[in-house]
N, C-alpha and C positions, 0 to 999 in steps of 0.2 A: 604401415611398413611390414613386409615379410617376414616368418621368423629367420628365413637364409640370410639376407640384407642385416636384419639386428644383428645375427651373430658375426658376420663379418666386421661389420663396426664395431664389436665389442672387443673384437680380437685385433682390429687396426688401433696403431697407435698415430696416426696421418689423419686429417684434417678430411680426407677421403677415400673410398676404395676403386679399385678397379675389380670391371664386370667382362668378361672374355664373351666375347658374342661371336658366333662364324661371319662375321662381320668385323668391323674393327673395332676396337678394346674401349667401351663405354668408363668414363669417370664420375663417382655420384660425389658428390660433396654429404660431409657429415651434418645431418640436420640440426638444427641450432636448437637446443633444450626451449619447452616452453616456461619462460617468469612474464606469466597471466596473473597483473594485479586484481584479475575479478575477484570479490568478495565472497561469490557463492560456483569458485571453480569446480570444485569436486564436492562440495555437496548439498545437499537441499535446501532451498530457502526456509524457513522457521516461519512459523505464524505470529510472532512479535516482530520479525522484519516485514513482514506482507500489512501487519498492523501500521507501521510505521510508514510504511508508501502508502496505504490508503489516506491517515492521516496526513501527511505531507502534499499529498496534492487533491485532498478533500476531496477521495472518490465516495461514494453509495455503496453499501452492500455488493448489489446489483451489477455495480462497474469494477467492484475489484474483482468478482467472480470473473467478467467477462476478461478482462487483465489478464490471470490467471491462465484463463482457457489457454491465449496467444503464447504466455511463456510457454505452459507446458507444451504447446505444439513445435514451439519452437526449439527448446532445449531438451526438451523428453520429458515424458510423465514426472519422472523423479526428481529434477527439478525445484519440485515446490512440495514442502515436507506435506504430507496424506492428511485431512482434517482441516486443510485450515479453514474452511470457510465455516467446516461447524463451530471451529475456536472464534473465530470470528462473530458470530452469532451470537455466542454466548455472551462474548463479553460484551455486546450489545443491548443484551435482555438484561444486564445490570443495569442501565442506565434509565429501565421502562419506572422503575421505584419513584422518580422523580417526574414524571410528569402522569397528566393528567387529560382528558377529555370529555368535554360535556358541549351540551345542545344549547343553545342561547338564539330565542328570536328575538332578530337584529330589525328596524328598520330598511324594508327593500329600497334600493334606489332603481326600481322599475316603475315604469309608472304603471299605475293601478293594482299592484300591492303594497298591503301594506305593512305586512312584516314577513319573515323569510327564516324558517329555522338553518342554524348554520354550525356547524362543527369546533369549538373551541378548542386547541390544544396547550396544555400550555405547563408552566414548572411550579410547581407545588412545594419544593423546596430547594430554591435557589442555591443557599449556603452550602448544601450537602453534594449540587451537585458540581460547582466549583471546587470543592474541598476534593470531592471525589477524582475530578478530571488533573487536579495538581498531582494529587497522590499517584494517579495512574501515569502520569509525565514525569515525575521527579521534581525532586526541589521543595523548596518550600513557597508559603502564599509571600512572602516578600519578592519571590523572583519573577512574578508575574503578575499583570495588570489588564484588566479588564474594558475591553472596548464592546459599546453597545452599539448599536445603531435600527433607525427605524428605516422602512420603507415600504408605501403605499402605493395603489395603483389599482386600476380594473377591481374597483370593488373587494379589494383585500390587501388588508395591513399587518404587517411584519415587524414583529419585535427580534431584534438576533442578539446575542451575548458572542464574542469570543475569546476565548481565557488564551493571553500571550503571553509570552516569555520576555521581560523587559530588554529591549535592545533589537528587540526582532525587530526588521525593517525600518530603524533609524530611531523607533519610538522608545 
């Protein structure tokens, strides 16, 4: 809006003003104040909220970067508080303590080899790093319960842990 326009409405007490054109006399209606229940209207998103939507819909590194990009082209650079994917990062390199990687030849299921060195990754201390993940979620270990599950296929098998929050999704 014009600073001319603002100051006429500031100085009407009417629901509108009238604008004198050499034409005939234009009416604007007083624009209706914005109440934008957006959470991040006037200012940056924080890298504990950017945390929190990666976690929530279990994005990658990789994908919340790409995330990002769209906000900020979308709402402006400023948008999304400066850093966060380093903070992001970081708090990612905490969790390297707990796991582990070594070389294991496996049995090939090709024929005509007969073993196959292969990449094992894996958690070297379980307890700390549940302990860890409740801590960095809130709560305590009563309020959350622990779903495993396996899954094989094409020549490689899947151990997964996920630390929930009791109640989550009916459980």
């Amino acid at each position: 809006m014009s600073d001319v326009l603002r100051q006429k409405f500031e100085t009407s007490d009417g629901s509108s003003i009238k604008i004198c054109t050499r034409g005939k006399d234009l009416k604007i209606k007083r624009p209706l104040k914005s109440v934008s229940k957006a959470l991040f209207s006037t200012r940056s998103v924080s890298s504990d909220e950017v945390d929190r939507f990666q976690s929530t819909l279990g994005l990658s590194l990789k994908q919340t970067e790409k995330a990002l990009v769209f906000f900020r082209s979308w709402k402006g650079r400023d948008s999304v508080q400066s850093g966060v994917m380093g903070a992001l990062r970081d708090a990612d390199k905490q969790l390297e303590s707990y796991y582990s990687i070594t070389e294991l030849s496996l049995d090939s299921s090709v024929k005509g080899e007969e073993k196959v060195l292969m990449s094992i990754v894996f958690c070297h201390d379980l307890r700390g790093l549940i302990d860890n993940v409740i801590e960095h979620r809130g709560g305590s270990v009563a309020d959350y319960m622990i779903k495993t599950c396996i899954d094989g296929g094409d020549d490689f098998l899947k151990f997964t842990m996920n630390v929930m929050k009791r109640g989550y999704g009916g459980v």
